[in-house]
N, C-alpha and C positions, 0 to 999 in steps of 0.2 A: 676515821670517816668511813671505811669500807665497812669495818663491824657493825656501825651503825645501820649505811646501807643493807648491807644482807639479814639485817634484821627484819630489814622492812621486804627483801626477798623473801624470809619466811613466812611471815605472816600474811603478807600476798598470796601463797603458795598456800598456805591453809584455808584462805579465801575461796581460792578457786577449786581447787580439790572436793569442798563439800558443794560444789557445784558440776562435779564428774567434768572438770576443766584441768588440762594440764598446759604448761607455758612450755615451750622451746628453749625460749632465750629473754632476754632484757624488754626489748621491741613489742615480741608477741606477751607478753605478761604486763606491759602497760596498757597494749590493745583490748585481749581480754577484759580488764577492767573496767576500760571504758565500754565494752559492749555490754557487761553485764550491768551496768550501771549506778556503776561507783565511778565515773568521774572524776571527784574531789580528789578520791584516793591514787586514782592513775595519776591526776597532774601530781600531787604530795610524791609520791613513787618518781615522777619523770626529776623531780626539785632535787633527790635524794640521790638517783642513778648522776646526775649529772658533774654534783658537790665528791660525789664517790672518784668518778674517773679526773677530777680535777685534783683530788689528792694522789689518785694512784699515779697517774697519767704525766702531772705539773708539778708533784710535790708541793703544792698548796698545801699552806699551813692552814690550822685553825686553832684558834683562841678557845682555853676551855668554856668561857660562857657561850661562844657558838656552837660547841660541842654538844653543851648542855641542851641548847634550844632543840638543835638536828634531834638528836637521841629523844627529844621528849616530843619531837616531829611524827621518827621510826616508831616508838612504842608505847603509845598514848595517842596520839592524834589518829596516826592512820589506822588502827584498829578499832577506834569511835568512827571513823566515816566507812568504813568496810561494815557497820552493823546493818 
């Protein structure tokens, strides 16, 4: 689940960069988002960051067909709502 998430740290980060935006941390990089306004994308990101630290954090498992959906969340969904 972390891999997944920082996928979707990347490609936030590429979002915001071609908008001479750089993030701090987790907090200001959903914030940014939502000012630049992408919305959709910040809550998809805040869904992501949260599933992240609940594996890291709880060791919450995850079934691969949730894997599947998360990951197709991280790189498919939220780079269609970042257009």
């Amino acid at each position: 689940m972390s891999l997944i998430f920082y996928s979707a740290v990347h490609i936030s980060n590429e979002f915001l960069a071609k908008r001479g935006k750089r993030a701090r941390n987790h907090d200001d990089r959903q914030m940014l988002l939502k000012n630049l306004g992408a919305g959709q994308a910040a809550d998809t990101y805040l869904q992501l960051y949260k599933l992240s630290r609940r594996a890291r954090y709880e060791c919450a498992r995850f079934d691969p067909r949730e894997l599947a959906k998360y990951e197709h969340l991280a790189t498919v969904e939220l780079p269609a709502q970042l257009k």
